[in-house]
C-alpha positions in Angstrom: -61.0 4.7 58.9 -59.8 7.2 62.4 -61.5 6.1 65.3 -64.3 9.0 65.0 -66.1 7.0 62.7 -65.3 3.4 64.2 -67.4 5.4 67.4 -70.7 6.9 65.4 -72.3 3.6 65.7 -73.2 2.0 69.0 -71.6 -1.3 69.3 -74.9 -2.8 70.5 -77.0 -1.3 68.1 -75.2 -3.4 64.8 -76.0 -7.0 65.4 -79.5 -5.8 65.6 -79.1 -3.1 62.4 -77.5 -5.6 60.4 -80.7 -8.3 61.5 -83.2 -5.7 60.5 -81.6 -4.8 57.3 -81.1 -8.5 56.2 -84.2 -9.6 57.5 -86.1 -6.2 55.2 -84.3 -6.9 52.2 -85.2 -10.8 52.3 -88.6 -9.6 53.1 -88.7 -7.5 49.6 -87.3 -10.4 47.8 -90.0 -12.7 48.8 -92.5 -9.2 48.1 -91.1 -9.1 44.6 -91.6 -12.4 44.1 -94.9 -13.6 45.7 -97.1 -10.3 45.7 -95.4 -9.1 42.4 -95.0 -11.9 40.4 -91.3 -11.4 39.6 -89.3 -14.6 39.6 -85.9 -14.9 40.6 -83.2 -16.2 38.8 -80.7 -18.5 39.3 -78.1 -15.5 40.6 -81.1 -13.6 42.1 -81.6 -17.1 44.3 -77.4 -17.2 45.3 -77.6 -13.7 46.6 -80.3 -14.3 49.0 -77.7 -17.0 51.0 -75.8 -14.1 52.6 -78.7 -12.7 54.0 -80.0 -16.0 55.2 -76.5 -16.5 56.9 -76.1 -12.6 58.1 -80.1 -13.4 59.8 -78.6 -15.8 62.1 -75.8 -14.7 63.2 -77.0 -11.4 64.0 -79.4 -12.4 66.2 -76.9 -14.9 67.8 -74.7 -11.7 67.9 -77.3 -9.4 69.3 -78.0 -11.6 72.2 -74.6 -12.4 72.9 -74.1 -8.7 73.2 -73.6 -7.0 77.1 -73.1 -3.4 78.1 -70.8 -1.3 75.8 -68.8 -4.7 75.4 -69.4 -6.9 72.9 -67.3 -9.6 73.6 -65.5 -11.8 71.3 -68.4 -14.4 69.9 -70.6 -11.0 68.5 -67.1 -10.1 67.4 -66.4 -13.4 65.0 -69.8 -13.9 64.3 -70.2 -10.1 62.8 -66.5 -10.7 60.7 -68.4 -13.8 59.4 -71.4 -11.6 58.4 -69.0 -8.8 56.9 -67.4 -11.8 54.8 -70.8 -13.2 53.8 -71.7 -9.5 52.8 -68.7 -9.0 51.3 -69.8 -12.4 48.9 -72.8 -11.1 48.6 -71.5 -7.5 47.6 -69.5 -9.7 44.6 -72.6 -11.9 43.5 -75.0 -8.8 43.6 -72.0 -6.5 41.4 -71.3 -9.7 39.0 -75.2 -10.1 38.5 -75.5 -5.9 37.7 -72.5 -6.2 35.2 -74.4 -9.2 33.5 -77.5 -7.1 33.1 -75.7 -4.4 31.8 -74.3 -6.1 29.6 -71.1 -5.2 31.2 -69.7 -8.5 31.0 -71.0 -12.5 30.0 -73.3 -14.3 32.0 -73.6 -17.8 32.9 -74.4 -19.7 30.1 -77.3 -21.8 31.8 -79.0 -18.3 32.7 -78.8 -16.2 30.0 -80.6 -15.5 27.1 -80.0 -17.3 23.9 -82.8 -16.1 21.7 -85.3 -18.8 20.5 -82.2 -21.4 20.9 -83.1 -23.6 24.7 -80.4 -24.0 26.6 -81.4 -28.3 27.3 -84.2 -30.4 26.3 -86.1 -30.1 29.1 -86.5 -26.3 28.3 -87.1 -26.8 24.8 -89.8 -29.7 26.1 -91.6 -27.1 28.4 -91.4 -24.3 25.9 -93.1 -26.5 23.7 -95.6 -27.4 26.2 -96.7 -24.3 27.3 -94.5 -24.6 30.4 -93.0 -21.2 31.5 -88.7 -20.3 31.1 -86.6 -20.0 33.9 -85.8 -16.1 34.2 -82.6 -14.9 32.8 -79.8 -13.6 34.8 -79.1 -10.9 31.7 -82.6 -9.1 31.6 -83.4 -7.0 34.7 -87.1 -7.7 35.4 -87.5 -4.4 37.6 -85.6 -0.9 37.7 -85.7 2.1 39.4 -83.7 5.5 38.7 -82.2 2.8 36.4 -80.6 0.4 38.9 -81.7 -3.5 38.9 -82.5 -5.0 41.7 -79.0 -6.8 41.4 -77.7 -2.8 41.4 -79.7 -2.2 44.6 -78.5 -5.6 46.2 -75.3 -4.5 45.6 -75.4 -1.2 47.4 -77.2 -3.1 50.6 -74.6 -5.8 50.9 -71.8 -3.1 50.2 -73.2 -1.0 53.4 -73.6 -4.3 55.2 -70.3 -5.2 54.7 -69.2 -2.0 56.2 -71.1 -2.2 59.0 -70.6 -5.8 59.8 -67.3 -5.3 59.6 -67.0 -2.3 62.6 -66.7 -4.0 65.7 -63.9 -5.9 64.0 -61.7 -3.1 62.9 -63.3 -1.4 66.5 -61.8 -4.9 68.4 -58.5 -5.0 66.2 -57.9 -1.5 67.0 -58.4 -1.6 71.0 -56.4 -4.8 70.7 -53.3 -2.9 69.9 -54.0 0.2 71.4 -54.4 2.3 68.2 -55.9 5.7 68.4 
């Protein structure tokens, strides 16, 4: 990246984009699965972590923030959101390949027909009792992208823009132009 696009964004303005982004795409996860009815499985549940993390930190960011300077704490804490993001972005892209059939699941969250995966499962299919949602069968698409597919894309710009003030900070820390 030059330094043109390191400037674009206001250094003030991320802590608090990266907390309304994280805090919006939470939100739809909880929409999806309270006011929709779609239940999240056991990967869908491990990418929501980043965002609970990123929530946090932001804000602690965002009001640590002063002036055109950001100091060093907004600094560290937005590297450790671009790193949680950049988790996130490999959950999220390891969930889409597994409901694309790109690549095996985890063997506790995929489908294996009309075989249960433990006894308890077999117990409460038996019962009447509902299945866990599989980490193989997208339960909502759009233009034909999951909702791991659009999780992916989020944390991937996330990432990016978590990780500007640090590449902004390394670069006026050596004096590159």
């Amino acid at each position: 990246m030059n330094a043109a696009m390191l400037d674009r964004i206001p250094p003030l303005a991320i802590p608090w984009i990266v907390l309304l982004v994280s805090v919006a795409t939470l939100g739809g996860a909880y929409f999806f699965q309270y006011a929709l009815g779609y239940q999240p499985c056991h990967l869908c549940l491990l990418e929501r972590i980043p965002y609970v993390f990123a929530i946090g930190a932001a804000l602690i960011a965002g009001v640590l923030s002063r002036e055109a300077n950001l100091g060093i704490a907004p600094v560290v804490l937005l590297g450790l959101c671009a790193l949680a993001f950049a988790i996130g972005t490999g959950l999220s892209g390891y969930h889409a390949g597994v409901e694309y059939k790109w690549w095996p699941g985890p063997t506790d969250c995929t489908s294996s027909g009309f075989v249960s995966n433990s006894l308890e499962d077999l117990q409460a299919q038996l019962q009447g009792g509902t299945r866990a949602p599989q980490c193989d069968k997208a339960a909502w698409t759009l233009f034909g992208i999951s909702l791991a597919g659009y999780n992916f894309l989020i944390s991937f710009a996330l990432f990016v823009l978590s990780a500007l003030p640090v590449l902004r900070f390394e670069r006026e820390a050596h004096g590159y132009e």
